[in-house]
N, C-alpha and C positions, 0 to 999 in steps of 0.2 A: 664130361659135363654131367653126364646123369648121374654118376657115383657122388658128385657132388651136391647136386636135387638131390638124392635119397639120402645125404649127410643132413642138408637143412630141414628135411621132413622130420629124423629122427632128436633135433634138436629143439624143433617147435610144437612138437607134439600132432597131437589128432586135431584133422584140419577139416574132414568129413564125415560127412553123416550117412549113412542107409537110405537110400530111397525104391521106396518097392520091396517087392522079391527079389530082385534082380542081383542087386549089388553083389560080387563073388561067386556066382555061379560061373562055372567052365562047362556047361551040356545046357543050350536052352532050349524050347521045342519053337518053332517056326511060328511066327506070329500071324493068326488068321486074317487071311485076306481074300480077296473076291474070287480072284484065278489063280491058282495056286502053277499052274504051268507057266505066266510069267510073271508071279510076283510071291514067291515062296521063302524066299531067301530071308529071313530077320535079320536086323541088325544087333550088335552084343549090346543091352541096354545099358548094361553095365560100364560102359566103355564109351558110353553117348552119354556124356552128365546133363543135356537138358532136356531126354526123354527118359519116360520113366515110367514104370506100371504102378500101378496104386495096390496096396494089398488089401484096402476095405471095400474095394468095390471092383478091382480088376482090371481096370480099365489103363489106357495107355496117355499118358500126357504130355504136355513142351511144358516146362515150368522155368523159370529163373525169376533173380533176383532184379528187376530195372533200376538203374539209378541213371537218371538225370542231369545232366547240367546246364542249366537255362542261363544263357547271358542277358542281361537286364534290356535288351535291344530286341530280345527274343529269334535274334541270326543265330543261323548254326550251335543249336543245339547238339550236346554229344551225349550219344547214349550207350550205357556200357549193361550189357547181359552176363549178371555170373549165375552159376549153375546151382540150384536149388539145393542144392545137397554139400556146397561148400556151408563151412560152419559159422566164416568167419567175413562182413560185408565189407570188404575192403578193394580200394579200387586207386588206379593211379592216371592224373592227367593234367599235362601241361606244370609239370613242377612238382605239383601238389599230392601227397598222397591223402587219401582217404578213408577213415573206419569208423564206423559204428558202432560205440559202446553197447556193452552188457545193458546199460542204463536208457539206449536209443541215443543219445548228445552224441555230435559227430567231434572227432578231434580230426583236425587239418593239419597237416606236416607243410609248409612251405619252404622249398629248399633252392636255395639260393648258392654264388661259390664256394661262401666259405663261411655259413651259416644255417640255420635249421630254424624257423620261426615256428611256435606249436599256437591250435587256436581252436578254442573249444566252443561248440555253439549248440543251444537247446531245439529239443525238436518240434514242430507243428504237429498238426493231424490234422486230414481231410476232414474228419468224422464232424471237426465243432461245427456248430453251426456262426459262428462268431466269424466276422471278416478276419483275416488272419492278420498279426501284424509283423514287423518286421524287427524281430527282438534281435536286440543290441550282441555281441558277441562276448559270453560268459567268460572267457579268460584269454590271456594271450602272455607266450612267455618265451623267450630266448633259450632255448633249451643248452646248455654249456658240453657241447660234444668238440670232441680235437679233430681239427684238420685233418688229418689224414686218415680217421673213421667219416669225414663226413662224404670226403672224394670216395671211400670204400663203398659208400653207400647208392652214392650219385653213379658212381661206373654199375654198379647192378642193376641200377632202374632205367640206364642209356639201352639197355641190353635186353628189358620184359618185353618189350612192344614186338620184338623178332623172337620170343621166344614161344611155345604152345601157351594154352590156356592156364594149362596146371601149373606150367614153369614160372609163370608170372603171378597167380595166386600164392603159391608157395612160397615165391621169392619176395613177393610183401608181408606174408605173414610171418616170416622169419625176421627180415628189417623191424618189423612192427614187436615181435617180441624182443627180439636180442637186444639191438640195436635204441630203439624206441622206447623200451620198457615197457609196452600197453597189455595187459590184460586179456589173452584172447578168451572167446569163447567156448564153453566146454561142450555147447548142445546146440541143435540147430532154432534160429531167432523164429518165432508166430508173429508176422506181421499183420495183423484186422485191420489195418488201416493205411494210406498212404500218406507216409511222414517226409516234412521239407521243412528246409532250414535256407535263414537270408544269408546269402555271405556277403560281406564288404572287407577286402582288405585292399590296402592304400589305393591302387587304380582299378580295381581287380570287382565287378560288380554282377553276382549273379546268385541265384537259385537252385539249392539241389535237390531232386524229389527222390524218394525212393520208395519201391511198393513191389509187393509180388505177386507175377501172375501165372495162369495155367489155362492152359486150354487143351480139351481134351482131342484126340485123334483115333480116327476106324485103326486103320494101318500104316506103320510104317516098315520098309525094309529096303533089301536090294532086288531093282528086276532081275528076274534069273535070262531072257531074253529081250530081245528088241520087241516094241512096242508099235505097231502102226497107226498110227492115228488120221490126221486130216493136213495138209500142209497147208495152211493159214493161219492167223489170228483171229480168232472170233471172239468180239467183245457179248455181254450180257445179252445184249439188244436182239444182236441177230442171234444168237445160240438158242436164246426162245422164241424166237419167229423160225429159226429151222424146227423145232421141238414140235410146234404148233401144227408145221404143215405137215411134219413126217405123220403124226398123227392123224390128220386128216388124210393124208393117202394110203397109210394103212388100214382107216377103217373103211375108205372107197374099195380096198381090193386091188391099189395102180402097186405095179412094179416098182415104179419110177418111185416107191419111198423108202427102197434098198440101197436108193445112192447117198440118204442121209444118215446110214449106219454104215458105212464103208470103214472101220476102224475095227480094232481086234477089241474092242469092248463090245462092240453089234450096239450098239448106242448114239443118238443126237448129243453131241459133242457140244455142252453149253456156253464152258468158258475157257479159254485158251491162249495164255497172252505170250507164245513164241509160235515160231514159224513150222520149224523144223519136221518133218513131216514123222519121223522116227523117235521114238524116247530109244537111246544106246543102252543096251544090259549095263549090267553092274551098275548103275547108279542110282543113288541113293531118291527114294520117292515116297512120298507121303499122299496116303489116300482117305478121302471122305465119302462115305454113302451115307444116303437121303433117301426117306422114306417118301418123304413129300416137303413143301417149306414156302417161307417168304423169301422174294426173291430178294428185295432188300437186305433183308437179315444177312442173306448167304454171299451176299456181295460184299458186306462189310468184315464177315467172318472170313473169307478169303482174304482181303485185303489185310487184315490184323495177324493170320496167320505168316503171311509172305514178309511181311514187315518184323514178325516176332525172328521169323529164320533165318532171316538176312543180318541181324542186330547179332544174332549169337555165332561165337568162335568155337568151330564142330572140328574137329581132330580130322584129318586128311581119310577122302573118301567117303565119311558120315554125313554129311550137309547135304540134304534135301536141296536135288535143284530142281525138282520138278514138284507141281502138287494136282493130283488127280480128284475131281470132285463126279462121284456116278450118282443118280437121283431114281428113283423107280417111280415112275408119275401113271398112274392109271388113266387110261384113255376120258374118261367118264369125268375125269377131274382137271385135265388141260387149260380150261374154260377159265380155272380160276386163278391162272399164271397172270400178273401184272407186268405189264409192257412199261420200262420206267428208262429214260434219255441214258448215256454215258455218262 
């Protein structure tokens, strides 16, 4: 099966782009983190397509492509994360495959037993200010492909959904060239803006959005050891009502505010949404430190990160299942922590 991936790699040409430093290095040096006694271990970024170091400024990012499909009922939505450094915006669901011209107009594959319906539709942009409307679909045409290329086509796209990230990227963009005849792209797309297009075909009534985003990150890596922490859930609320008091007993001089740093960080644990009293080595952890902040901010920024890592398909062992947030809050400035419901 992979001699075969690397058959349709070499057929469809260059599929990715450079992001970072990273991409093809075989020696990286250890990505800076807090404690390097349990948290030393980098991950190869090279080998994580949705993190990624910047080389203008250094810094470490989650980036991907989001694309959207909103049903007109606004239920279950589905959302597909491809990896910032693919070349080419193409996506498959529910029948239908998906690509983004050179031009931004999406063409739609609709595949059916023994048929290929193609349908091509113009783009919006967030940016107008103009209520958006709901432009009609620019073309639509019977594509004349033979039976037994269309069953060829249909048995390889039964088979992406079980297959890795890349195997299923690659295996659209080859349909999409070969097969398809579309035009891939030679260089990676600058999205300014977030672009959505109306679909209607015969029962079929919904919304695609698509837009890229990034968020940057202190660290990520592998624990090199177990992690002890606190065995509870601590929401917002109380994790700064502990923060408050520890700090009030440590500048009283009580003992009694060593039992709210009982964790191998020596830190008031603010937010915590598993039980587990141990983070297990080797797995994969994403860490934030905070000089100071709105708790607000930091609460949404959590929730947007958790939500971005969840959406994206990380290659077995790379997926963040934990994400550690450390804050350095000076005593003197406690006072101006906001106490805000769940």
């Amino acid at each position: 099966m992979e001699q075969a991936n690397n058959k349709n790699q070499e057929e469809t040409g260059k599929l990715y782009c450079d992001m970072g430093n990273f991409k093809g290095f075989t020696v990286q040096n250890n990505i800076d983190s807090v404690n390097k006694l349990y948290f030393g271990l980098g991950l190869r970024l090279s080998d994580t397509p949705y993190i990624y170091k910047n080389e203008e400024d250094g810094n470490i990012y989650l980036g991907a492509y989001i694309f959207k499909i909103i049903p007109e009922n606004l239920n279950n939505t589905k959302n597909i994360y491809l990896p910032a450094n693919c070349l080419n915006l193409t996506f498959y669901h529910n029948n239908m495959i998906f690509f983004i011209k050179p031009n931004n107009e999406l063409s739609l594959y609709k595949l059916k037993n023994d048929s290929i319906t193609y349908y091509n539709f113009e783009p919006q942009y967030s940016s107008k200010k103009e209520t958006p409307k709901k432009i009609k679909l620019k073309n639509k045409d019977e594509l004349k492909i033979e039976k037994n290329k269309i069953k060829e086509i249909s048995d390889k796209l039964v088979q992406i959904d079980k297959k890795s990230l890349n195997t299923t990227y690659e295996t659209l963009c080859y349909i999409l060239k070969n097969d398809l005849k579309e035009t891939l792209l030679g260089k990676s797309k600058e999205l300014n803006s977030k672009m959505f297009y109306f679909i209607k075909i015969d029962e079929l009534e919904f919304t695609c959005e698509i837009e890229k985003d990034s968020k940057e990150i202190d660290s990520v890596g592998h624990i090199l050891e177990p992690i002890n922490v606190i065995n509870e859930e601590i929401p917002f609320t109380k994790g700064i009502e502990k923060l408050i008091k520890y700090v009030e007993l440590k500048n009283a001089k009580d003992k009694s505010a060593e039992d709210y740093i009982k964790n191998d960080f020596k830190c008031p644990i603010l937010y915590k949404n598993f039980k587990e009293e141990i983070i297990p080595s080797n797995k994969a952890i994403l860490c934030e430190i905070k000089g100071g902040f709105a708790i607000k901010d930091v609460a949404k920024q959590i929730e947007k990160r958790i939500k971005f890592i969840h959406n994206c398909l990380f290659n077995e062992g790379e997926k963040p299942e934990y994400f550690i947030g450390i804050v350095n809050v000076y005593s003197k400035n406690v006072d101006k922590l906001e106490i805000f419901p769940d």
